[in-house]
C-alpha positions in Angstrom: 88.0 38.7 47.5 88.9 37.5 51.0 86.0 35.3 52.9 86.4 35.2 56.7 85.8 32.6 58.9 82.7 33.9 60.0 81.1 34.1 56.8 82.0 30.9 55.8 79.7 29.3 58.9 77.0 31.4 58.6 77.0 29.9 54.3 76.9 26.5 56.3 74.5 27.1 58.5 72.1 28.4 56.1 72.7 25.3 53.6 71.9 23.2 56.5 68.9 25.5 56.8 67.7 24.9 53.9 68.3 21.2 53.4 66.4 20.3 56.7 63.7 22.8 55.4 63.9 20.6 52.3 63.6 17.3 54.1 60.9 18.3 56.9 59.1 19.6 53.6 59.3 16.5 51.3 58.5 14.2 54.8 55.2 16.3 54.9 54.3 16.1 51.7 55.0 12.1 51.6 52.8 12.0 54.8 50.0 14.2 53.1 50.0 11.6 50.2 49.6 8.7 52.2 46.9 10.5 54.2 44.8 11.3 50.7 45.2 8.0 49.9 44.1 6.3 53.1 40.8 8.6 52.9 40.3 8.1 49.4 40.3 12.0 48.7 39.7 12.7 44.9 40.6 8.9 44.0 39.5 8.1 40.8 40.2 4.7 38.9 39.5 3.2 35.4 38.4 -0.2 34.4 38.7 -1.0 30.9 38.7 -4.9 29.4 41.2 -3.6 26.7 43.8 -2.6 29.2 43.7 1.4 28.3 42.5 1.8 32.0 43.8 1.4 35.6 42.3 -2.4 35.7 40.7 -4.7 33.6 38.5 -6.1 36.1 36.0 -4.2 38.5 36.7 -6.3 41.2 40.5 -5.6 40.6 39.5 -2.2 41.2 37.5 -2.6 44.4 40.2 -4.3 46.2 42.7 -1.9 45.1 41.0 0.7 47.7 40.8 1.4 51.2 37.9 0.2 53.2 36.9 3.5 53.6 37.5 7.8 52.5 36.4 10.7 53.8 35.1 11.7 50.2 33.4 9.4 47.4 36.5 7.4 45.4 35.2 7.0 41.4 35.6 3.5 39.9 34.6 4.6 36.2 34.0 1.5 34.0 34.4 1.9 30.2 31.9 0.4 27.8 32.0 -3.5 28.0 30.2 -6.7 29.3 31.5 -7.6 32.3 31.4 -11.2 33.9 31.8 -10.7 37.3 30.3 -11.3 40.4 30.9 -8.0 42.4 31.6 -8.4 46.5 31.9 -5.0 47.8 32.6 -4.2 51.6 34.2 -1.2 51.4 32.3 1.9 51.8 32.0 5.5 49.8 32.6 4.2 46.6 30.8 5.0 42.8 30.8 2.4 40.0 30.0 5.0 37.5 29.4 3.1 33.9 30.4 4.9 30.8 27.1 4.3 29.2 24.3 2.5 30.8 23.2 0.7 27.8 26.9 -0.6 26.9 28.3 -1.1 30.1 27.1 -4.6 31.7 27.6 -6.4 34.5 26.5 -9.9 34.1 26.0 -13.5 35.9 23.9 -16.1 35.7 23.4 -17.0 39.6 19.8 -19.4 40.2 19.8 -18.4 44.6 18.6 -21.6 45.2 21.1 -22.9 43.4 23.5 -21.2 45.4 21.9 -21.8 48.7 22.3 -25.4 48.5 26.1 -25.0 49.0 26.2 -22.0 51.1 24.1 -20.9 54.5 23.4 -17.0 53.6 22.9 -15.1 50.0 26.5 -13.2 50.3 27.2 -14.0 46.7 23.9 -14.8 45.1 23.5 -11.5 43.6 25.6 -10.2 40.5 26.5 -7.5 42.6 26.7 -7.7 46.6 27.3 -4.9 48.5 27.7 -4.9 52.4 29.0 -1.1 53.0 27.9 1.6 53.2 27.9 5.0 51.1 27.8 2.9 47.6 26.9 4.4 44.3 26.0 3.3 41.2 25.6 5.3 38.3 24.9 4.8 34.8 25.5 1.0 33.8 23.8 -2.3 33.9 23.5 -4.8 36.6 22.1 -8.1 35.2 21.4 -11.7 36.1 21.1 -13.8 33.3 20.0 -17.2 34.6 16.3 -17.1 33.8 16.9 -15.5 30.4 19.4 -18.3 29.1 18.3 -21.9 31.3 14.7 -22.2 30.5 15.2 -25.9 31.9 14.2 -27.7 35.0 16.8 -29.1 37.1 17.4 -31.2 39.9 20.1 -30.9 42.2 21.3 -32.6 45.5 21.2 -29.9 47.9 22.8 -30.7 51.3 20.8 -27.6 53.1 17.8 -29.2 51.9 16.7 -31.4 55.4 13.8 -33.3 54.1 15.3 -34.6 50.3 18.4 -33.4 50.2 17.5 -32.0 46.5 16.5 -29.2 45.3 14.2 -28.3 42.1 16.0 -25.3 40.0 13.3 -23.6 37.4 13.5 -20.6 35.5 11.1 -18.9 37.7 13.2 -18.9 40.8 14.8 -16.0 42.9 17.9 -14.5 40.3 19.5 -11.2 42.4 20.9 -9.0 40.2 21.5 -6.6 43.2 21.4 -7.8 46.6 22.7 -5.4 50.0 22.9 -6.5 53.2 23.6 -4.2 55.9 24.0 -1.5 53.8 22.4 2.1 54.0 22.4 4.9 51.8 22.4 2.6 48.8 22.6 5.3 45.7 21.4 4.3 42.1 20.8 6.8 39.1 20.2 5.5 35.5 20.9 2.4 36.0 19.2 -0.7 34.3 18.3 -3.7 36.5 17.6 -7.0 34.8 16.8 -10.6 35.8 13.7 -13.1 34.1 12.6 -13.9 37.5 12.3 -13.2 41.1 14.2 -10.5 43.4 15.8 -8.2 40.9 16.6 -5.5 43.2 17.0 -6.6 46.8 18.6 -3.5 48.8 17.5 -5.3 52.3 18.4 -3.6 55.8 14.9 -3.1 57.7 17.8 -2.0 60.9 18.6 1.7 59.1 18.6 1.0 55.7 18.1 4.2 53.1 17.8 3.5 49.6 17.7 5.9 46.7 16.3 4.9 42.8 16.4 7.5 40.0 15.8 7.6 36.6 16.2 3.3 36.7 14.8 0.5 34.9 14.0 -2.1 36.7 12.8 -5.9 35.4 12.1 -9.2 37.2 9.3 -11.7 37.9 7.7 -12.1 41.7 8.5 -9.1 44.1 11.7 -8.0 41.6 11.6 -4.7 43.1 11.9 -5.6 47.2 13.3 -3.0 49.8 13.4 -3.6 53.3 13.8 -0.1 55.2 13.4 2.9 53.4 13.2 3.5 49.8 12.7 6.2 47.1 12.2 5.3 43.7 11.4 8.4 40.8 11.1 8.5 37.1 11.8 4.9 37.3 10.2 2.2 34.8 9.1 -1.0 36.2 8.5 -4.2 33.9 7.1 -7.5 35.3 8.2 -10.8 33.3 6.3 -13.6 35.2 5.3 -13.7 38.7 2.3 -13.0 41.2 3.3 -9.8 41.9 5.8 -6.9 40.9 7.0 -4.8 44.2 7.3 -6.1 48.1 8.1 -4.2 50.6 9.3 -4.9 54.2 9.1 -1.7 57.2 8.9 -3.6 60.3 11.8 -2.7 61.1 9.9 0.9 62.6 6.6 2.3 62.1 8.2 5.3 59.6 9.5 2.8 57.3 8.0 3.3 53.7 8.3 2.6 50.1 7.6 5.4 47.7 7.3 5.6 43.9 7.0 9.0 42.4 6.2 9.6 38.5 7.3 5.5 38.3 5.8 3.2 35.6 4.5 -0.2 35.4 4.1 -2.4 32.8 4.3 -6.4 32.2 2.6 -8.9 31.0 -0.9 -9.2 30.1 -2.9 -9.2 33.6 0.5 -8.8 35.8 -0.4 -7.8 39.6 1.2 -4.2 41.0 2.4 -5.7 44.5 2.1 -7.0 47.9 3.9 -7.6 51.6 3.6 -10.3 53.8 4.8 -8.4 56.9 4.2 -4.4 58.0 4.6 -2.4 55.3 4.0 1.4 53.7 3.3 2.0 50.1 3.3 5.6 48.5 2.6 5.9 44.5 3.1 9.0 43.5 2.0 10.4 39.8 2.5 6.5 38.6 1.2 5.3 35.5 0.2 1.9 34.9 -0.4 0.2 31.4 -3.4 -1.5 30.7 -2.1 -4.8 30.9 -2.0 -4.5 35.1 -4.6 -6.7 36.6 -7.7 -4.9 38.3 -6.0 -6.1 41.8 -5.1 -3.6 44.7 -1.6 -4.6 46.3 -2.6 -7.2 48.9 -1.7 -8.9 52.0 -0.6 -13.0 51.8 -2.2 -14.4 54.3 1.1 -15.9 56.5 1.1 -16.0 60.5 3.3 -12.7 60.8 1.5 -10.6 62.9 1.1 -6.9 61.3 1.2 -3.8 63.8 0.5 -1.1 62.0 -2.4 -2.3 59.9 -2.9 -2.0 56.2 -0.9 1.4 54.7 -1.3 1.7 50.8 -1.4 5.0 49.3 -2.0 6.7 46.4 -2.0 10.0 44.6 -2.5 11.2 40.7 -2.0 7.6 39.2 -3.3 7.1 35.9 -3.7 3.7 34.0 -3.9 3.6 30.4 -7.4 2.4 29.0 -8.8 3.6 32.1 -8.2 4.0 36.1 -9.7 1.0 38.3 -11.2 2.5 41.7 -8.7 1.2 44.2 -5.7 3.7 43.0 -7.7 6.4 43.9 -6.1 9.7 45.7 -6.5 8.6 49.6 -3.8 10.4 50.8 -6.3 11.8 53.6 -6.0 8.9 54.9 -2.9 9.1 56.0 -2.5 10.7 59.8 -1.8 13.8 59.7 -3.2 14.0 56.1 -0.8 14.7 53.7 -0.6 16.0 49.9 1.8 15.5 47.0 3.8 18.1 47.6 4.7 16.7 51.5 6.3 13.2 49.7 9.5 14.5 49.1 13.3 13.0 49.7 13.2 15.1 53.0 10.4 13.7 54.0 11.0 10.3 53.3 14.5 10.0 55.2 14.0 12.4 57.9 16.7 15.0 56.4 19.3 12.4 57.3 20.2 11.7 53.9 19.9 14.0 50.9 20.8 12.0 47.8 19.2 14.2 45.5 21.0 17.1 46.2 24.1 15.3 45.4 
């Protein structure tokens, strides 16, 4: 078989063909990697203590990502108790627990403890969270401290002006969740759990969104505490000490409200539903209250804040066991324009600018 010339460049020409194809080929698939990885696009890590995972520590994990992805990235945690305090920046991210019961986050953090040595609560929660998009889903966020150091302490304190000490009870603020300028803060079955004050603090009265569903939720004074706009349903609520069991904050703008749909209360004997000390919007939904609550409406403290917007507390088909008390009584006609249950939805509530229950 005889090969010309002319055959023999065209053979070249096509391998060169093909190699550059080859090259321009594996340089686009190199770039579409990094690209996926910088926006986080079906990222999904595991954290497991016994090293069968991707980390053994959450926070590991949370560092190990981009700040941000066009798409949620999946930190799944596998059962264990977990002693960590969480800082998270970064934004679309899901801690998503493997049970809720047996996976545990867990510190034991007094705040004024902490704020004696630093000038703002970034890192006086169990978990901190200052971006945005966060989810949590199916675990336990706790703060120990009131639980385990029944004792009262006295500390120098160096922010403290006056004495320069500071008096550390049992009683005192304990974050087990604390965001800053976050918004569209996303929690389903999740358990919430400090002795005393400020369990849950999703705080951003700017344009923070916050979403609660199918939580448990335990504290003392104001443990459950947005500032912006919340929504908390089929959630249980369970008051350990304190004057009072929800807070809210909307003076950030007029729309600003707190809801609670098919939510339960319960504490101890002769524990008080809630209050504000600045503008703020209640809605209880379908609640039921044990017969341990206190025959108290949720009240205004008397403080010099000057309220704009009046008094807005609001309820509809509550129910207390052993009997209602008068103040729980459907107003919603009050409200202008007059609404009814089925208006106080998720739409509603954030204006159609976030839909976290169809997610």
């Amino acid at each position: 078989m005889v090969i010309t010339a002319s055959k023999t460049k065209m053979t070249r020409r096509r391998l060169i063909y093909i190699n550059t194809l080859r090259l321009l080929l594996l340089a686009l698939s190199v770039l579409l990697v990094r690209v996926l990885m910088a926006q986080g696009t079906g990222v999904r890590i595991t954290v497991d203590q016994a090293g069968r995972g991707d980390f053994r520590f959450i926070q590991a994990a949370i560092n190990s990502l981009p700040d941000s992805g066009a798409v949620p990235r999946i930190i799944f945690i596998r059962k264990g108790i977990y002693r960590e305090k969480l800082y998270l920046e970064k934004h679309n991210i899901i801690l998503h627990g493997e049970d809720r019961d047996a996976t545990i986050i867990t510190q034991d953090i007094a705040r004024d403890e902490w704020r004696c040595i630093h000038n703002d609560d970034w890192g006086a929660a169990t978990v901190n969270i200052d971006g945005n998009d966060i989810g949590l889903m199916n675990l336990t966020v706790a703060n120990e401290y009131g639980f385990k150091k029944k004792e009262t302490r006295v500390i120098d304190c160096r922010t403290d002006t006056i004495h320069q000490q500071k008096i550390i009870t049992a009683t005192g603020h304990q974050m087990a969740l604390r965001s800053f300028r976050s918004t569209r803060l996303k929690a389903l079955n999740c358990r919430f759990r400090s002795y005393a004050g400020d369990t849950v603090s999703p705080w951003n009265t700017g344009d923070g969104m916050f979403y609660f569903k199918d939580c448990m939720m335990e504290g003392g004074v104001d443990f459950y505490c947005p500032r912006g706009w919340a929504w908390a349903e089929n959630c249980s609520f369970y008051s350990n000490t304190g004057v009072a069991a929800i807070w809210h904050d909307g003076s950030g703008n007029r729309e600003q409200k707190t809801v609670f749909k098919n939510c339960s209360f319960d504490g101890f004997d002769g524990f008080n539903l809630g209050r504000y000390h600045r503008d703020a919007q209640f809605f209880l939904i379908g609640c039921r209250f044990s017969k341990n609550m206190a025959d108290r409406d949720i009240y205004q403290v008397p403080t010099a804040n000057h309220l704009r917007w009046g008094r807005r507390v609001f309820y509809s088909g509550c129910k207390r066991e052993g009997g209602n008390y008068s103040w729980f009584a459907d107003n919603l006609n009050e409200t202008s324009p007059a609404l009814t249950d089925k208006d106080i939805t998720v739409d509603w509530l954030f204006k159609g600018l976030w839909k976290p229950d169809r997610i």
